[in-house]
C-alpha positions as CSV (number, residue, x, y, z in Angstrom):
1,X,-33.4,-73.1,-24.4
2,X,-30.0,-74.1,-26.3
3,X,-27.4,-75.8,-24.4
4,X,-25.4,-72.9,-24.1
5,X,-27.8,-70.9,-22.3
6,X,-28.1,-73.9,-20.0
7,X,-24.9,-74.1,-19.1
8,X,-24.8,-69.9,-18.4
9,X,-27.7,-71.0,-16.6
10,X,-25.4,-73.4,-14.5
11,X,-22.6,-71.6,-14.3
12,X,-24.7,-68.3,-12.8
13,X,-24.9,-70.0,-9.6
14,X,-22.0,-72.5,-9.7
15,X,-19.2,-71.1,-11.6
16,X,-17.2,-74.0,-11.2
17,X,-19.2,-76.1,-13.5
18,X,-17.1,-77.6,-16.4
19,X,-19.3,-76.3,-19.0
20,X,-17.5,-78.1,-21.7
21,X,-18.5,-81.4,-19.9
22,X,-22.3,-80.4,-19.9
23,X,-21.9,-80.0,-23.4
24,X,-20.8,-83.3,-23.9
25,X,-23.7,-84.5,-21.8
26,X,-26.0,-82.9,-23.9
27,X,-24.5,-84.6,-27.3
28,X,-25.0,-87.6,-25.7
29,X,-28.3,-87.3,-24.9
30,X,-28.9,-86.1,-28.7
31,X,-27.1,-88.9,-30.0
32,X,-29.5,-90.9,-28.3
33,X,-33.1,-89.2,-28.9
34,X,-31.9,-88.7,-32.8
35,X,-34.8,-88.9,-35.2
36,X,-37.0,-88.7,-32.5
37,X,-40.2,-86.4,-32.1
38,X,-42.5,-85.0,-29.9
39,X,-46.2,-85.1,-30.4
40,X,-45.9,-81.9,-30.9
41,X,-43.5,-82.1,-33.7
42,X,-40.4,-80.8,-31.9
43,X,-37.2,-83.1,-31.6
44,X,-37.0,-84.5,-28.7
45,X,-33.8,-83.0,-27.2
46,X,-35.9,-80.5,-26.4
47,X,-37.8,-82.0,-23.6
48,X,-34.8,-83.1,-21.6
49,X,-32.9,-79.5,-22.2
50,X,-36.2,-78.0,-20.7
51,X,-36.5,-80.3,-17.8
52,X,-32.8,-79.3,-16.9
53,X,-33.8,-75.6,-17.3
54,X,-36.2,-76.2,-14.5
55,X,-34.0,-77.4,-12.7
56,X,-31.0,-74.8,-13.4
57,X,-34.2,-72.5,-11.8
58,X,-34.1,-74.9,-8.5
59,X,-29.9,-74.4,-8.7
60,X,-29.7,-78.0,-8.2
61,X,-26.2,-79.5,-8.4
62,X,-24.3,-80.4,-11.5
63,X,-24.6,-83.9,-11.6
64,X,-28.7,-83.8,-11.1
65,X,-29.0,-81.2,-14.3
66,X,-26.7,-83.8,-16.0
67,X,-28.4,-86.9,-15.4
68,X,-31.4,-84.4,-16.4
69,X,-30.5,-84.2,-20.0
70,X,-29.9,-88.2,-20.0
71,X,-33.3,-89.0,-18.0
72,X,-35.0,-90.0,-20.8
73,X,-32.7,-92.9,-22.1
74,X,-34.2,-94.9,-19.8
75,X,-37.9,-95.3,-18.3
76,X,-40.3,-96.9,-15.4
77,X,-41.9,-95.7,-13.0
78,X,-41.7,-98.0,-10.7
79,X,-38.2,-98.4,-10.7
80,X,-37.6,-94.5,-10.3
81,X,-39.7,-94.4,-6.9
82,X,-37.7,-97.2,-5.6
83,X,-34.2,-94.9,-7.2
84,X,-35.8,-92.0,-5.0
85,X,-35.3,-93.8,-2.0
86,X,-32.3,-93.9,-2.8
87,X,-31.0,-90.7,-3.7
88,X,-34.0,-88.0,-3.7
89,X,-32.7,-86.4,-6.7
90,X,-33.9,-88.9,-9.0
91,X,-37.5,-87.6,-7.8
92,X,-36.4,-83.9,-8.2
93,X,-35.5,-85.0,-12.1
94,X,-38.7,-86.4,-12.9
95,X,-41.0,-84.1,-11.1
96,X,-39.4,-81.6,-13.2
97,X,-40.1,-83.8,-16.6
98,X,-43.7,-83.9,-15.2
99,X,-43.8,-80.4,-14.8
100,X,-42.7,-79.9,-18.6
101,X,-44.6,-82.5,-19.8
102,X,-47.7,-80.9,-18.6
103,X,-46.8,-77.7,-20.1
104,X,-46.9,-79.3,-23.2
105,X,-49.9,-81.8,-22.9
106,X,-51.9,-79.5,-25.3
107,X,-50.6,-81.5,-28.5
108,X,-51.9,-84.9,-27.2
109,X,-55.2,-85.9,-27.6
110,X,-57.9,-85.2,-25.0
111,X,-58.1,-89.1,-23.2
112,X,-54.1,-89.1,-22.7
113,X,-54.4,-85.7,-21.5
114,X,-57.1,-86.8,-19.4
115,X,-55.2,-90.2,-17.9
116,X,-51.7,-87.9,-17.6
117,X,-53.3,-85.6,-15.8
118,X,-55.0,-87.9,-13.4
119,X,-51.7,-89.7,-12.8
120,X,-50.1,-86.1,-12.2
121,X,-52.3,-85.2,-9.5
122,X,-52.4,-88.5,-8.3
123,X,-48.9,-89.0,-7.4
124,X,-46.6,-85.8,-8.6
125,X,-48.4,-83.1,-6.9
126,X,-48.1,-84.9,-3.6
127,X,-44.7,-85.7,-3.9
128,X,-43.7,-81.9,-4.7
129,X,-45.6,-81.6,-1.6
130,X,-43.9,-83.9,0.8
131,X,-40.6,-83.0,-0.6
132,X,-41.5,-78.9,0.2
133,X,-40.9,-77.8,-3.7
134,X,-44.1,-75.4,-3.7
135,X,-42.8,-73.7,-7.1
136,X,-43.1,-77.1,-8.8
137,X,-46.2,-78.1,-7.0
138,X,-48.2,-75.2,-7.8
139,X,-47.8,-75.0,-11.3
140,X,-48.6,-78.8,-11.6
141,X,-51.8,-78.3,-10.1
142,X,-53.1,-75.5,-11.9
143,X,-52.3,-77.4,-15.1
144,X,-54.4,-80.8,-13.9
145,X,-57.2,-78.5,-13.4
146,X,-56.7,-76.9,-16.8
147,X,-57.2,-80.9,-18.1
148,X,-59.4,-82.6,-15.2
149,X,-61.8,-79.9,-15.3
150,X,-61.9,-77.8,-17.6
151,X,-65.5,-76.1,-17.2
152,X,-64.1,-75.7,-13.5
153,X,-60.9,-73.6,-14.5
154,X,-62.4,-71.7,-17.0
155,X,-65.0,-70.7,-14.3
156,X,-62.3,-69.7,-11.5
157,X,-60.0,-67.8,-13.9
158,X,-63.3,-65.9,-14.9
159,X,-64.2,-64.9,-11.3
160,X,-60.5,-63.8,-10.1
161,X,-59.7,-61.8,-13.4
162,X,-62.8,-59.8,-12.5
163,X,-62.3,-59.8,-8.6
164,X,-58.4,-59.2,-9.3
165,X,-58.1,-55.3,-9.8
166,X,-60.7,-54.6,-6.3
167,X,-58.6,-56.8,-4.7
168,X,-55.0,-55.3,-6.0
169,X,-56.0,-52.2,-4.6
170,X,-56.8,-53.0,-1.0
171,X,-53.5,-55.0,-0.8
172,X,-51.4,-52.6,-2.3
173,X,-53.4,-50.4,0.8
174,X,-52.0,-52.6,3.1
175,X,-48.3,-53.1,2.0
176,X,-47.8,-48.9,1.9
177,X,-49.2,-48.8,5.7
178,X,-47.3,-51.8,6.7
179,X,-43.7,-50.8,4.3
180,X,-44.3,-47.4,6.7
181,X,-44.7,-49.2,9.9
182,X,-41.7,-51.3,9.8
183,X,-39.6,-48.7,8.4
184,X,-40.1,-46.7,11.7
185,X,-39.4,-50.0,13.4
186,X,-36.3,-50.4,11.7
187,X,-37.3,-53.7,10.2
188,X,-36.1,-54.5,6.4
189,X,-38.3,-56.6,5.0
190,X,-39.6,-57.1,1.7
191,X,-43.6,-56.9,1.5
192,X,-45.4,-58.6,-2.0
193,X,-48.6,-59.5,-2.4
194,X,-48.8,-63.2,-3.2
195,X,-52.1,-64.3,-6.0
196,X,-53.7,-67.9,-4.9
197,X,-53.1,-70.4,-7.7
198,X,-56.3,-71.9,-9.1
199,X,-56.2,-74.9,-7.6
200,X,-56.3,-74.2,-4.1
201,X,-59.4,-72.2,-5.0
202,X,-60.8,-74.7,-6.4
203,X,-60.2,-77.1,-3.9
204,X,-62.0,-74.9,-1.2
205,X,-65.0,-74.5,-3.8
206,X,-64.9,-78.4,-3.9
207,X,-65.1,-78.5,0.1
208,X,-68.5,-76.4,0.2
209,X,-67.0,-72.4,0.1
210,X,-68.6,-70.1,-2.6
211,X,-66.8,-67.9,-4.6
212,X,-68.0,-64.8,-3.1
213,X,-66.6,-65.6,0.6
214,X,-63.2,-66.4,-1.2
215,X,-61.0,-63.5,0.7
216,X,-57.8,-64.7,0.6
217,X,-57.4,-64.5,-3.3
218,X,-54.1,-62.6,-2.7
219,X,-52.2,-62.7,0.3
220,X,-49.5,-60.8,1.9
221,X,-46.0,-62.4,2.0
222,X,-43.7,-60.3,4.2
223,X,-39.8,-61.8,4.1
224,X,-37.6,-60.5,6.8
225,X,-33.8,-61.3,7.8
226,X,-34.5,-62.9,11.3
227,X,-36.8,-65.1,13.6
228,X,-36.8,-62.4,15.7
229,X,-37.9,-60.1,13.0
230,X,-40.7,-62.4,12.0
231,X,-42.1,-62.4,15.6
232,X,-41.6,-58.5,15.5
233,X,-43.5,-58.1,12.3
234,X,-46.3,-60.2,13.8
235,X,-46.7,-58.0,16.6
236,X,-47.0,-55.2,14.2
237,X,-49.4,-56.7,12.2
238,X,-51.7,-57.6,15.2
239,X,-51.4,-53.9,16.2
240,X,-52.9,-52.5,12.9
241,X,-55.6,-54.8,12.2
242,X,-57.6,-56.8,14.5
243,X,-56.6,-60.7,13.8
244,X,-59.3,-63.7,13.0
245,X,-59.6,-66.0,16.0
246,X,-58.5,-69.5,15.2
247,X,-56.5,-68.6,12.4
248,X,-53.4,-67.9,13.1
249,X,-50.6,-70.7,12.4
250,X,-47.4,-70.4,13.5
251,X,-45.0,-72.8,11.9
252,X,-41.8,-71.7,12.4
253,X,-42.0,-73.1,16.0
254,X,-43.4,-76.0,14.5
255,X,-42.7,-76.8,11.1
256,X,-44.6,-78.3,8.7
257,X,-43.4,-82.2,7.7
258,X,-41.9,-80.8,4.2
259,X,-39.4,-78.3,6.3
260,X,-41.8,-75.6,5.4
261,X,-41.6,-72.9,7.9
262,X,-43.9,-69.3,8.1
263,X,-46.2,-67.3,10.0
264,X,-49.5,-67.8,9.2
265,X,-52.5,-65.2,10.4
266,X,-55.6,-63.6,8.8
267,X,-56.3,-59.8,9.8
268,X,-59.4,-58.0,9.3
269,X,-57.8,-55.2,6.3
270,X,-57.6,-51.7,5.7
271,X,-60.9,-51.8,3.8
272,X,-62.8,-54.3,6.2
273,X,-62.3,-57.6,4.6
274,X,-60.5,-60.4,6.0
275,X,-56.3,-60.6,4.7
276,X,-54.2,-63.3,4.8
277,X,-50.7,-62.4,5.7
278,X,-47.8,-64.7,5.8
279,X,-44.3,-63.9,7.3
280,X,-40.9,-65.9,6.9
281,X,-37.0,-65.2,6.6
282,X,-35.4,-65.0,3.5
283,X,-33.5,-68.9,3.9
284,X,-38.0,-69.8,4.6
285,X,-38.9,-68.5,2.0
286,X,-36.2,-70.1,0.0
287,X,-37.2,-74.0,1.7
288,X,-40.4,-72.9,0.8
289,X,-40.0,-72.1,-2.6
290,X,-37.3,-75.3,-3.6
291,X,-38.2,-77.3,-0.7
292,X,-35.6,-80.3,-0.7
293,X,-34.1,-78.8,-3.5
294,X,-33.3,-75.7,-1.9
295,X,-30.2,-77.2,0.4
296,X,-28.7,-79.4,-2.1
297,X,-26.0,-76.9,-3.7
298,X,-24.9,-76.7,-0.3
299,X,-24.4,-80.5,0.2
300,X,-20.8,-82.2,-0.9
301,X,-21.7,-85.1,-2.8
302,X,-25.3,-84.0,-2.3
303,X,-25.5,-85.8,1.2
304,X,-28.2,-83.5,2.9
305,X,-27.8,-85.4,5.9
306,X,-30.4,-83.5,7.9
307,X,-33.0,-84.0,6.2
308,X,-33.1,-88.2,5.7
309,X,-35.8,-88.6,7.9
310,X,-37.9,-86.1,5.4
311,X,-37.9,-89.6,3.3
312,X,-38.7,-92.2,6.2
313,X,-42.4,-92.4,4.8
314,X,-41.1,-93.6,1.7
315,X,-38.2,-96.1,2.8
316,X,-41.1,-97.5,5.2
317,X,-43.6,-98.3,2.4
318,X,-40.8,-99.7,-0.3
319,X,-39.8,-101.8,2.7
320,X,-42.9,-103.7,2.3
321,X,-44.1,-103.8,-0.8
322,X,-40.2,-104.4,-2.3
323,X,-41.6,-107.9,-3.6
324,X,-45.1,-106.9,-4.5
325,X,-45.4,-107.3,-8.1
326,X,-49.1,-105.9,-9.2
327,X,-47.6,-102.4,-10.1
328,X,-51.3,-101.6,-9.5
329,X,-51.7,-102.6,-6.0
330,X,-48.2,-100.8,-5.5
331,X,-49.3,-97.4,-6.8
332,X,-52.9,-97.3,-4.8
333,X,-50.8,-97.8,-1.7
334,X,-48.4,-95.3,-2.4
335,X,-51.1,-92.6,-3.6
336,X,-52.8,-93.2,0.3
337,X,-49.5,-93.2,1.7
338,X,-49.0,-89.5,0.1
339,X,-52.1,-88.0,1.0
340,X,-51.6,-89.2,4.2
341,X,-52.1,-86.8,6.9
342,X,-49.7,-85.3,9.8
343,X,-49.9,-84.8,13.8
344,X,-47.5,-83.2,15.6
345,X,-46.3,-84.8,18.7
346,X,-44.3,-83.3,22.1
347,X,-41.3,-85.4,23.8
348,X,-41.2,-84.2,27.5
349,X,-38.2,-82.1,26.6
350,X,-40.1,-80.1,23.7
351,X,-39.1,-81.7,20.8
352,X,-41.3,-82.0,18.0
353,X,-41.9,-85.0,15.8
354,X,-44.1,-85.4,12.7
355,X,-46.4,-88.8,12.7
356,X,-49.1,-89.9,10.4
357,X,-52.6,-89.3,11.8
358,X,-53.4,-92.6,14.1
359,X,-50.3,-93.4,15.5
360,X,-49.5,-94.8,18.5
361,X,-47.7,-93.9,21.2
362,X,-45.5,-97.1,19.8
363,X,-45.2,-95.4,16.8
364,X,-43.6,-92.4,18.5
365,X,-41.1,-94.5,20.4
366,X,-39.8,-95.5,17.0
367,X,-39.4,-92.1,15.6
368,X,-37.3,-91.1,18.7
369,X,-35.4,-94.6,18.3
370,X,-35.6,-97.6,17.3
371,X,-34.2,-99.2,21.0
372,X,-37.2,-96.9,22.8
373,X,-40.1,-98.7,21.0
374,X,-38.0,-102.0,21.1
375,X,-38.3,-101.4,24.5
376,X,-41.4,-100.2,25.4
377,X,-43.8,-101.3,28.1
378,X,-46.3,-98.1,28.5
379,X,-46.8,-94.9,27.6
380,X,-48.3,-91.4,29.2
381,X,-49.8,-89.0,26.9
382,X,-49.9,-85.4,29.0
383,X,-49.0,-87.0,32.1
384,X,-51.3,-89.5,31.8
385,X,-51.2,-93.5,31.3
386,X,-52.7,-94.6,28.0
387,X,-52.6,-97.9,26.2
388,X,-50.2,-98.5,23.8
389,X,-52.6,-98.3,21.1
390,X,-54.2,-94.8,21.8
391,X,-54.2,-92.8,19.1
392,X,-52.0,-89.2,19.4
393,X,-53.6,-86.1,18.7
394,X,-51.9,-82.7,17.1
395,X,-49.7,-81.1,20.7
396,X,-49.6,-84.4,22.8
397,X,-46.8,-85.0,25.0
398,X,-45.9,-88.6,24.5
399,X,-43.4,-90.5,27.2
């Protein structure tokens, strides 16, 4: 990518970006990585025009594609995770330097590859995941594999290549009867079928699963203009092919903690095999593509106001550890912090609030307000008294 074609990028989605003043950001940036080189042998402007390429893909705002291009004069990473909780952007701009950076690990030799990696599934993965950006996430992944274990990814890529073209055709099956059914419903949507990335396959392989009862290699993502129309195309579904018990997720009602919303059900297909279906509105599927990222063009100042709480996990465990000074210690606690698991708790009026799994009903009071757990003396959990200690389960009501 050249800087012109970044700035066309830019200017694509925000045509009121000065693109003689991202040209100036870029010379700056040269100026400052001149004589430098990659391990791969390319100057090193490159990396930082590539990381604001991915970033032009997110449409993120003109001053994060900036600070892009310039992210590199400066390094640490401990400094940029206490940055983040500052302004989430500064995250944004390194996850999509990580993301380059992996692209490009093939030059390095195998025990940094080996320790990058590591460190990238460690700590960027989950941090694409918290903060919703599944485009980013995904591809991260799939490249740890590619490094952590190779023998592994070879193997997967193997089996789906040769699974691939069976499955196609029963999925393309489906999408013609189901394109039919909600054109006689009146429903626009858009129906594509949706591969699994290697990594999730993997991971289901790691927890016990053989290959062969691997299904779900493609799904079915069906993108329509409404809630209602979502709810409408479930019904359909469920009318066509008779749906798995116990697997059907529905978290549009209940969102996941990254803003990620989407029907989720598996259906016994056309051809007798079990087929993941998953069905969202276009702004969905745009959250769950960008994630954070997604509502920041949309932001003055990029304030996304709505969505501070999404970084609560983080401000509570800088709080903390703000004077700890073994960067070790600090980045152990922040890996268990990130792979820390979610329950979904009721207030009596229906609202829903996302917890880490073993909190209290103390912990709840907090999330509502900081003046309700100040002043709490008791709790009931579905109508009944608990101790303030109990430990809330996924769909308690907590008062």
């Amino acid at each position: 990518m050249t800087i012109a074609e970044l700035v066309n990028s830019v200017q694509a989605y925000d045509p009121t970006v000065d693109g003689a003043w991202l040209t100036r950001v870029y010379e700056t940036a040269d100026r400052a990585h001149e004589g430098q080189l990659r391990a791969s042998g390319e100057s090193y402007i490159e990396h930082p025009l590539a990381v604001a390429g991915i970033l032009a893909e997110l449409e993120m705002d003109r001053h994060t594609i900036a600070a892009a291009l310039l992210h590199d004069v400066v390094e640490n990473l401990r400094k940029m995770f206490m940055a983040m909780a500052r302004d989430i952007r500064v995250v944004i701009i390194k996850l999509a330097d990580r993301l380059h950076n992996m692209r490009t690990l093939g030059s390095l030799p195998p025990d940094k590859q080996q320790r990058i990696a590591r460190e990238t599934i460690d700590i960027y993965a989950p941090i694409a995941h918290r903060l919703g950006i599944w485009k980013i996430k995904w591809e991260i992944e799939d490249l740890c594999l590619r490094y952590l274990d190779p023998d592994a990814y070879r193997e997967i890529v193997d089996h789906v290549a040769k699974t691939r073209t069976e499955r196609e055709s029963e999925v393309d099956q489906a999408i013609e009867s189901l394109r039919a059914e909600f054109k006689a419903m009146g429903v626009n949507a858009e129906i594509q079928g949706r591969p699994k990335h290697f990594y999730s396959i993997y991971a289901k392989i790691k927890r016990g699963r053989d290959f062969s009862t691997l299904y779900d290699l493609i799904a079915i993502r069906i993108i329509v203009d409404s809630v209602k129309d979502c709810y409408a195309a479930l019904g359909a579904v469920h009318a066509m092919w008779t749906p798995l018990p116990g697997r059907f997720k529905d978290y549009i009602a209940m969102p996941k903690p990254n803003m990620y919303q989407s029907l989720h059900t598996t259906v016994i297909g056309p051809q007798g095999e079990p087929l993941e279906i998953q069905i969202r509105t276009w702004e969905m599927h745009r959250t769950g593509e960008y994630g954070i990222a997604a509502h920041w063009r949309y932001k003055e100042g990029g304030k996304v106001d709505q969505f501070e709480n999404k970084l609560s996990w983080l401000r509570a465990l800088l709080e903390w550890q703000k004077d700890m000074r073994d960067s070790r210690v600090f980045m152990e606690n922040l890996k268990l912090d990130l792979f820390d698991s979610q329950v979904f708790v009721f207030s009596p009026r229906g609202d829903v609030y996302s917890m880490p799994a073993g909190g209290t009903p103390l912990d709840f009071g907090y999330s509502v307000h900081t003046d309700v757990g100040n002043h709490c003396i008791g709790a009931k959990v579905n109508g009944r008294i608990v101790p303030l200690d109990y430990q809330l389960q996924n769909g308690d009501i907590c008062e």
